[in-house]
matplotlib code that plots the C-alpha trace (Angstrom):
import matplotlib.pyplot as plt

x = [-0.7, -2.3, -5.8, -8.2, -8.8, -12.5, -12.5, -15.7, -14.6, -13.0, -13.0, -9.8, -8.6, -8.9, -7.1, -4.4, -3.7, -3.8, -1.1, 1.0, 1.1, 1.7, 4.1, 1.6, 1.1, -2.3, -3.0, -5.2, -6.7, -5.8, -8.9, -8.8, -5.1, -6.7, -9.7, -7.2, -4.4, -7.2, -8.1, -5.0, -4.5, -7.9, -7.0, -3.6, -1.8, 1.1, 3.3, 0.6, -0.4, 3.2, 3.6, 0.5, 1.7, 5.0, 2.9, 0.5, 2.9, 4.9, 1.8, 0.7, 3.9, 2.2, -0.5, -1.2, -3.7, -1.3, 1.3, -0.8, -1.4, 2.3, 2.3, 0.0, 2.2, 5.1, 3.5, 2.3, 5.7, 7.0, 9.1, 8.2, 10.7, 10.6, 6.6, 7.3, 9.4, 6.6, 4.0, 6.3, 6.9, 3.0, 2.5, 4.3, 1.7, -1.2, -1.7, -5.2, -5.6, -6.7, -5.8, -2.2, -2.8, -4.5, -1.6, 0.5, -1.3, -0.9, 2.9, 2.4, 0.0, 2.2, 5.2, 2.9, 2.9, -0.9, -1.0, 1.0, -2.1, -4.7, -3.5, -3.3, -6.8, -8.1, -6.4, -8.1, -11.3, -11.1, -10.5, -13.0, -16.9, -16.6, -15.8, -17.4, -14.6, -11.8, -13.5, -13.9, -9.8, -9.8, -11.7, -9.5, -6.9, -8.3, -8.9, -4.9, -5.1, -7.4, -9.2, -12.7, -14.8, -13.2, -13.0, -17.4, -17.9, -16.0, -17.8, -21.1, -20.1, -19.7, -22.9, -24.4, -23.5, -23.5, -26.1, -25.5, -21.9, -22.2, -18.9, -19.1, -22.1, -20.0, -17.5, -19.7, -21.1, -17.5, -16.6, -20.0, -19.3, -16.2, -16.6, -19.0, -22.3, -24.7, -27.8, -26.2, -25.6, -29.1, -30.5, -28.3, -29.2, -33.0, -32.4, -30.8, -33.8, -36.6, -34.9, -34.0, -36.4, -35.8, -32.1, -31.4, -28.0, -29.3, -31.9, -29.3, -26.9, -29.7, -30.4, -27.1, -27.2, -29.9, -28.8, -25.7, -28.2, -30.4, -33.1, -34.3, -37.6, -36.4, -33.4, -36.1, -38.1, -35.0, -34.1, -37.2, -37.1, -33.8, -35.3, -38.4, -36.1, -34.0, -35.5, -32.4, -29.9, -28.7, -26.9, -30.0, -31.6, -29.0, -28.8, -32.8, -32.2, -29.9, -32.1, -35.0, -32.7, -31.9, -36.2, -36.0, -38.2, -35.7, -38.5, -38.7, -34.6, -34.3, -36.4, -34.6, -31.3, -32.6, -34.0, -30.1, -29.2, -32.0, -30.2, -26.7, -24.4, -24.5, -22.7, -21.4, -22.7, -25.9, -25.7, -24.2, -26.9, -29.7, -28.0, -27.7, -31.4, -31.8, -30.2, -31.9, -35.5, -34.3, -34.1, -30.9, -30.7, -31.2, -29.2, -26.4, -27.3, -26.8, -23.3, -22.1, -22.9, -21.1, -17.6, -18.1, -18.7, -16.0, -13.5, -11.6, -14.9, -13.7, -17.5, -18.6, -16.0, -16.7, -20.6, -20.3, -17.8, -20.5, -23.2, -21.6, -20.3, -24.2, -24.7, -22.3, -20.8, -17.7, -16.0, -17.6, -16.7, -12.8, -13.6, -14.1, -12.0, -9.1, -10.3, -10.3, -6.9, -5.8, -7.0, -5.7, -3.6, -2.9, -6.5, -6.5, -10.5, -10.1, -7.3, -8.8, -12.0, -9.7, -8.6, -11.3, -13.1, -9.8, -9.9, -13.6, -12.5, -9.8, -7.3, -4.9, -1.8, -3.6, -5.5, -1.8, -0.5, -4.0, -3.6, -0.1, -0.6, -3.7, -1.2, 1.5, -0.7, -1.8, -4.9, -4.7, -8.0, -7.7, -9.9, -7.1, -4.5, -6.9, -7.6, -4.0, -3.0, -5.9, -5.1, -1.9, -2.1, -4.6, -0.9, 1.3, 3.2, 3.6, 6.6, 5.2, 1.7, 3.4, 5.5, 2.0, 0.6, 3.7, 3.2, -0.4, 0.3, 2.1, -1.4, -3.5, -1.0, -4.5, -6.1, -7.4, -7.7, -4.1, -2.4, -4.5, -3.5, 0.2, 0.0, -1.1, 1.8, 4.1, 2.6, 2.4, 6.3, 7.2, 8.0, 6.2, 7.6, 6.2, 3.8, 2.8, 3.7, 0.8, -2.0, -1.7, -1.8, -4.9, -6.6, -5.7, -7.2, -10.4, -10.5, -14.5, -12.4, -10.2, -12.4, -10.2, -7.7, -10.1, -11.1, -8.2, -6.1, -7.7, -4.7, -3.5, -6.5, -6.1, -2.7, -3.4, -1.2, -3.0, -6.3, -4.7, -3.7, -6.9, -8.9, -6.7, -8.1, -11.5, -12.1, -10.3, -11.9, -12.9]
y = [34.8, 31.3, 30.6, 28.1, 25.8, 25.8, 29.8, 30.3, 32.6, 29.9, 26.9, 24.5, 24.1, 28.3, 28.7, 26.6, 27.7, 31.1, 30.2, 28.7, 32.2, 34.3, 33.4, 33.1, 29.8, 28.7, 25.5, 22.8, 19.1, 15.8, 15.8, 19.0, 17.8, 14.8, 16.7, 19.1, 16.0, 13.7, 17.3, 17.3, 13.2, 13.1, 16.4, 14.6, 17.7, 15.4, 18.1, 20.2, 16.8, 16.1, 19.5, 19.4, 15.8, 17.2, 20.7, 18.4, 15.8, 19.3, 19.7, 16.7, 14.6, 11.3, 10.9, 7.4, 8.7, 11.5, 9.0, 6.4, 9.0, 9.9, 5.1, 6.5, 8.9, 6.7, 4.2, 6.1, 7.2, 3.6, 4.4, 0.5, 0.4, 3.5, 2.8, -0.7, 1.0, 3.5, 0.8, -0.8, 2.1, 2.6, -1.0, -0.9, 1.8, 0.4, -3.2, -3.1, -0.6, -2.2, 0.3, -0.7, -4.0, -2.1, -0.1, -3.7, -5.0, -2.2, -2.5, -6.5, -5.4, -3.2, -5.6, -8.4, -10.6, -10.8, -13.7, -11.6, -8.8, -11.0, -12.6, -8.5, -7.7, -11.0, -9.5, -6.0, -7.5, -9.3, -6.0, -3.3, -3.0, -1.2, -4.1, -2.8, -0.6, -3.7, -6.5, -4.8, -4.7, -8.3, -8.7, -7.2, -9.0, -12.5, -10.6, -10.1, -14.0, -15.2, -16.5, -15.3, -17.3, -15.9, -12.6, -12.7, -14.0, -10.6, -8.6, -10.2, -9.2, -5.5, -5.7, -7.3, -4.1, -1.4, -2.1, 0.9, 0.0, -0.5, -1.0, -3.9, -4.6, -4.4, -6.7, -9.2, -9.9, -9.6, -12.5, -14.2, -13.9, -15.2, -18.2, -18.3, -19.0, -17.0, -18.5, -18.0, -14.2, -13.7, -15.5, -13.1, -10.1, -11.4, -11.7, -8.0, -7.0, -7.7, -5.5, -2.6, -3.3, 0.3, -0.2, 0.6, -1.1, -4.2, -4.1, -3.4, -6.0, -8.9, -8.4, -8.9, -11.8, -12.7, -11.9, -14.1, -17.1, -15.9, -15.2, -12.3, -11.6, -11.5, -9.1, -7.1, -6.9, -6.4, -3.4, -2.2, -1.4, -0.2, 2.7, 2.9, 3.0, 6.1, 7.1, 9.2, 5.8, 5.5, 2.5, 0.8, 2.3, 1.1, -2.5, -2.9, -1.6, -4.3, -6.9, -5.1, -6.2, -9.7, -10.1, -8.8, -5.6, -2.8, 0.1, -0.3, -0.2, 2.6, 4.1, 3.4, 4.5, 8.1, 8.3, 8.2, 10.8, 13.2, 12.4, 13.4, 14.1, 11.9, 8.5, 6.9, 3.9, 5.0, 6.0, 2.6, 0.2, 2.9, 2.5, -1.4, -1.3, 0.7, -1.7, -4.5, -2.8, -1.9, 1.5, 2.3, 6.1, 6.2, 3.3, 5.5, 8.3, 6.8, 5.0, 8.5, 10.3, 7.4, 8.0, 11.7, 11.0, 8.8, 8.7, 5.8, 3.6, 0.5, -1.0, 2.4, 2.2, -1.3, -0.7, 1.6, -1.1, -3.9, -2.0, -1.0, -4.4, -6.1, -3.8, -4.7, -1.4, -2.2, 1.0, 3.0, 0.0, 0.1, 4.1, 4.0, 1.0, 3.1, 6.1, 3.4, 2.3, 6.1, 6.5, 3.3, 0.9, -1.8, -2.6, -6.3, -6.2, -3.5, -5.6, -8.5, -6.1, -4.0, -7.7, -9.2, -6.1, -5.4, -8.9, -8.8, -5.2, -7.6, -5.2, -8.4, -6.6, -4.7, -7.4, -9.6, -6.6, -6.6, -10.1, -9.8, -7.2, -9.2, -12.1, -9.7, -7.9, -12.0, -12.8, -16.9, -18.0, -20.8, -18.8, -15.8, -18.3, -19.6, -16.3, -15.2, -18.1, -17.6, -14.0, -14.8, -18.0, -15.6, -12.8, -16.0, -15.4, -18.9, -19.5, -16.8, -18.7, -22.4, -19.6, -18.7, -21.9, -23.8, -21.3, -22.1, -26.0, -25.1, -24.2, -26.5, -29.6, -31.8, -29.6, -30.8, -27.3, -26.2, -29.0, -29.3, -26.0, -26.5, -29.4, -27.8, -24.6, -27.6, -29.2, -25.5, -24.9, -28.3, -30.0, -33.1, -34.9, -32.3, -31.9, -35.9, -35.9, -32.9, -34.2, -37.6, -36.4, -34.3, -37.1, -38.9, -36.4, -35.6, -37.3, -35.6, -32.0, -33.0, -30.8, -28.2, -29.4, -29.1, -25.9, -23.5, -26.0, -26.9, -27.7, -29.7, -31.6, -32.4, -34.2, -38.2, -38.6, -36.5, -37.9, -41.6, -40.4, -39.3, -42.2, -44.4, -42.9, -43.6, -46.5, -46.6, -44.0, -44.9]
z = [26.9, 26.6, 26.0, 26.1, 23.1, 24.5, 24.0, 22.5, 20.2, 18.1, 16.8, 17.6, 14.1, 13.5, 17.1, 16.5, 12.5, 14.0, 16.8, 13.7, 12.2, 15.1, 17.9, 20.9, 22.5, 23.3, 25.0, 23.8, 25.4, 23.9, 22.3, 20.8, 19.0, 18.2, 16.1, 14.6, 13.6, 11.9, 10.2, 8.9, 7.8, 6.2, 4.3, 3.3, 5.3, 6.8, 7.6, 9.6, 11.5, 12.3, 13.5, 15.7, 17.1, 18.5, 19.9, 21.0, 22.6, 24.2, 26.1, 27.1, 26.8, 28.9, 25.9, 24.3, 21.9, 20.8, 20.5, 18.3, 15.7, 15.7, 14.8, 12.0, 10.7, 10.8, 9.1, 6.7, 6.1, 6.2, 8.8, 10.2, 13.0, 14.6, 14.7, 16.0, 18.6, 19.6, 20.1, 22.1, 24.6, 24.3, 25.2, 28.2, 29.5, 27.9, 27.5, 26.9, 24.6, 21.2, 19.2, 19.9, 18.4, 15.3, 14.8, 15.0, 12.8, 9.8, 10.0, 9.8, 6.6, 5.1, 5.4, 3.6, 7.5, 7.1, 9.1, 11.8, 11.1, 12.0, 14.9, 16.5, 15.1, 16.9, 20.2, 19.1, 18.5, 22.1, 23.9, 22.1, 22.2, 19.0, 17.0, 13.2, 12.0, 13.3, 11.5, 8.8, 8.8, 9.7, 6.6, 4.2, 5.9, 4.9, 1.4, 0.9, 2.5, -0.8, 2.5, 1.2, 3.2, 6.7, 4.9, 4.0, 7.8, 8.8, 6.4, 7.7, 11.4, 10.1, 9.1, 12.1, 14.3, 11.5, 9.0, 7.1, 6.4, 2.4, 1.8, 4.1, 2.5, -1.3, 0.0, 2.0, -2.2, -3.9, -1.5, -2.6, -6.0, -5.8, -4.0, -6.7, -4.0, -5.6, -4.1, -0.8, -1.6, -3.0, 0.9, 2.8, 0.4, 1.3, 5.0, 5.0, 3.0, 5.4, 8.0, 5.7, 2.7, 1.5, 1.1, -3.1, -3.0, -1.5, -4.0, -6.8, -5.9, -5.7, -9.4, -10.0, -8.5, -10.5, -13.7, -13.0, -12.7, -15.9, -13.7, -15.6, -14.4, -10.9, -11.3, -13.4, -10.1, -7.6, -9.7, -10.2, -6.0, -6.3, -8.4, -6.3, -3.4, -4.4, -8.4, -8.7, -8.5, -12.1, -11.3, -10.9, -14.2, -16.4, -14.7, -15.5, -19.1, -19.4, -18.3, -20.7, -23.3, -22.0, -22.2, -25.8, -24.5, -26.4, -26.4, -22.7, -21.7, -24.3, -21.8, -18.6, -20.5, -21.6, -17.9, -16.6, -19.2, -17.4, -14.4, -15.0, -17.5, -20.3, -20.3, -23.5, -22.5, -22.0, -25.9, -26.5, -25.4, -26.8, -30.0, -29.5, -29.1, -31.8, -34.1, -32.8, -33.4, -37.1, -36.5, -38.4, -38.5, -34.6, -34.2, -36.0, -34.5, -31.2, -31.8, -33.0, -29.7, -28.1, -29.4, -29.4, -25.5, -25.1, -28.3, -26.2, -25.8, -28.0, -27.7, -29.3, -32.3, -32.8, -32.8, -35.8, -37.5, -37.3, -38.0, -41.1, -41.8, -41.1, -43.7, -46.0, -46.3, -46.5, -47.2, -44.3, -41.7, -42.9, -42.9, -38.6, -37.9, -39.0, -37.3, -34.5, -34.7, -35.2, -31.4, -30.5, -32.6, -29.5, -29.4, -31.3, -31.3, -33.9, -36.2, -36.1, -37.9, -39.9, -41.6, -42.5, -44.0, -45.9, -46.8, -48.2, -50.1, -51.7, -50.2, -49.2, -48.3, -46.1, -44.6, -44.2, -42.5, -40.3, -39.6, -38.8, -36.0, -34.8, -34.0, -32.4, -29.8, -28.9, -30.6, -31.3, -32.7, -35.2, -37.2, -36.9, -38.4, -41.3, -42.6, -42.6, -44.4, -46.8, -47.5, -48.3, -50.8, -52.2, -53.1, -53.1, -50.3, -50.0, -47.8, -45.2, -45.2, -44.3, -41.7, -40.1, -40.2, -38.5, -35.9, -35.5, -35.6, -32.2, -30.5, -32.7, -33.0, -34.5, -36.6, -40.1, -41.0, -41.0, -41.6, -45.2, -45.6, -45.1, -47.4, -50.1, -49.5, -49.7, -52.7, -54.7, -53.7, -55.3, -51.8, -52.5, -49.5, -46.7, -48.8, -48.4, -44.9, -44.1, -46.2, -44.7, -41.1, -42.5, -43.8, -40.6, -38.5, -40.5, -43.7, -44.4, -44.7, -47.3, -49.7, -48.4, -50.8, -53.5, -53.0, -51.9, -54.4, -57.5, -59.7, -56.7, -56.2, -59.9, -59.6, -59.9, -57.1, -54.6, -55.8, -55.2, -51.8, -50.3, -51.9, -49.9, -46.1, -47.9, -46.0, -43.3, -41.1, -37.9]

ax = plt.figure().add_subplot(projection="3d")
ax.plot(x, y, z, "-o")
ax.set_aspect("equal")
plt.show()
């Protein structure tokens, strides 16, 4: 017996679940099937939506809207051409039905045509009243297009007939900031501001516009209304602690930190920056305190395992900054932040085949500062690992072909291996370089230094520096 879908008894989505589990047929409207399919789509239920297209389409076989959702599930399915071949029976029916062209235009998407994708969303655009939801589809098009200024224009339209739309809103900035017009962003966040002057996010994002210029005391005040405009809006908190800090004013960001761990769960980087503060007021036990909660929040923070590190190391406590680094590198041993520390506190302990090893893997996981390369090559003259220090530095020459530093360096590994000749050929491109460092010589080589010869050498570029 077949009943209607408008039955008050039930809802569509009940009455058709319940015709699924018993064999009755009940008969529902177009939009009834479309309520219960988008159910299904937004609920990621693809095989209940197909199976309510085909009931759907069994009853009312003639139905553009039933067949658009079926494009959706195609595409979805990347089943491009039997889409493209729907549309185009659909078409034929309904020429002016934009969401034909919007349909187009996600298959032109999907097969990276965005230029294709635009041109339909252009026609879409042309033919709907509704035009928010389609430029914001134009503008992520433009986005794929690295087209940011077309794609911000979009954005901005979205916003001109929904001003509510925050993730138009989010992108409208992201397009800002990458075009890199800040002052522009901060005039349209201002514009947007005098007609909805309680809207937190447009207060949040124009401090961060401000703090990208250094303007401190303004993104101090922008956040400030973000928090009077919604005091739950933890983004906001944390963003003013940060400038707090920025002003030098620790006392008041630790406040605005602990204010977001009142609000929800606690953050490890709420603890962080508390900590940071901490340290910065002298207040070592809380600053310790602080940078313990953070890895017990979050053992995979870096910042927070690096924290403890330094503040050990400003210490000079050695031992316990080598005692969490290699906790550190326990949780994580491709992080090259935490070699390059492991190193040079190995290094300081005088623990030099550790620190060589350190080093070592600094260089592996990509971590090039001359200063990397110096150290190295200091550690290991320091064990006499000669040959692999003029190894190192070679390799270093490659990214620092001019530098005093190294090639000093790699004359005196020559001149300690008895290879006068390289050992000529480095010091004098040294000397060429920056004859004022050639103390270098005289202080990681002192029984070089000493040799008549190398003394003649260097008093030779006395007086012929530029």
């Amino acid at each position: 017996m077949p009943y209607s879908a408008h039955d008050d008894r039930n809802l569509p989505l009940e009455k058709f679940e319940s015709m699924l589990k018993t064999n009755d047929v009940y008969f529902f409207d177009t939009e009834d099937f479309q309520e219960i399919i988008h159910h299904y789509l937004n609920s990621g239920k693809i095989a209940l939506a197909k199976k309510a297209i085909k009931i759907g389409l069994g009853q009312h076989p003639s139905s553009a809207d039933l067949k658009l959702l079926s494009v959706e599930v195609l595409v979805f399915e990347n089943q491009f051409d039997a889409a493209e071949e729907l549309l185009q029976e659909i078409e034929l029916i309904e020429s002016s039905n934009e969401e034909v062209f919007i349909q187009k235009a996600n298959i032109y998407s999907k097969r990276d045509k965005h230029h294709k994708a635009v041109e339909c969303l252009q026609i879409a655009l042309s033919m709907s009243d509704e035009k928010a939801d389609i430029n914001s589809l134009l503008g992520m098009e433009y986005l794929f297009l690295d087209d940011y200024e077309a794609a911000k224009d979009a954005f901005l339209r979205c916003l001109e007939e929904d001003p509510e739309d925050y993730s138009a809103l989010y992108n409208a900035i992201y397009c800002y900031e990458f075009l890199e017009d800040f002052d522009g962003a901060i005039e349209f966040l201002n514009d947007y501001l005098n007609d909805n002057p309680y809207c937190e996010v447009a207060w949040h994002q124009l401090g961060k516009q401000f703090m990208t210029k250094k303007m401190y005391k303004e993104a101090l005040a922008s956040f400030e209304f973000a928090t009077f405009s919604d005091d739950t809006f933890i983004g906001a908190y944390l963003e003013k602690g940060r400038v707090l800090e920025k002003l030098k004013r620790y006392n008041e960001a630790i406040e605005n930190y602990e204010i977001t761990l009142n609000l929800d769960d606690p953050t490890s980087y709420a603890y962080l920056r508390i900590g940071i503060c901490h340290d910065k007021l002298g207040n070592d036990e809380l600053a310790k305190k602080y940078f313990y909660r953070t890895v017990h929040e979050d053992p995979l923070l870096d910042k927070g395992w690096l924290a403890i590190t330094d503040f050990y190391f400003k210490h000079k406590n050695y031992q316990k900054a080598l005692y969490y680094i290699n906790k550190a590198i326990n949780i994580d041993g491709e992080n090259v932040q935490y070699w390059k520390r492991c190193a040079r506190i190995n290094e300081l302990l005088h623990f030099y085949e550790e620190a060589d090893m350190a080093y070592r893997k600094t260089v592996e996981l990509g971590n090039y500062e001359l200063q990397t390369w110096l150290s190295w090559a200091d550690v290991l003259l320091k064990t006499g690992e000669y040959e692999s220090a003029i190894h190192s530095l070679l390799q270093a020459l490659e990214f620092y072909p001019e530098n005093s530093d190294l090639e000093y360096r790699l004359a005196g590994m020559y001149y300690t291996i008895g290879d006068s000749i390289k050992g000529d050929h480095h010091l004098t491109k040294a000397l060429k370089h920056n004859y004022e460092d050639h103390q270098t010589i005289e202080v990681l080589f002192p029984s070089v230094f000493k040799r008549p010869k190398i003394r003649k050498l260097i008093s030779s570029f006395r007086n012929v520096q530029p």
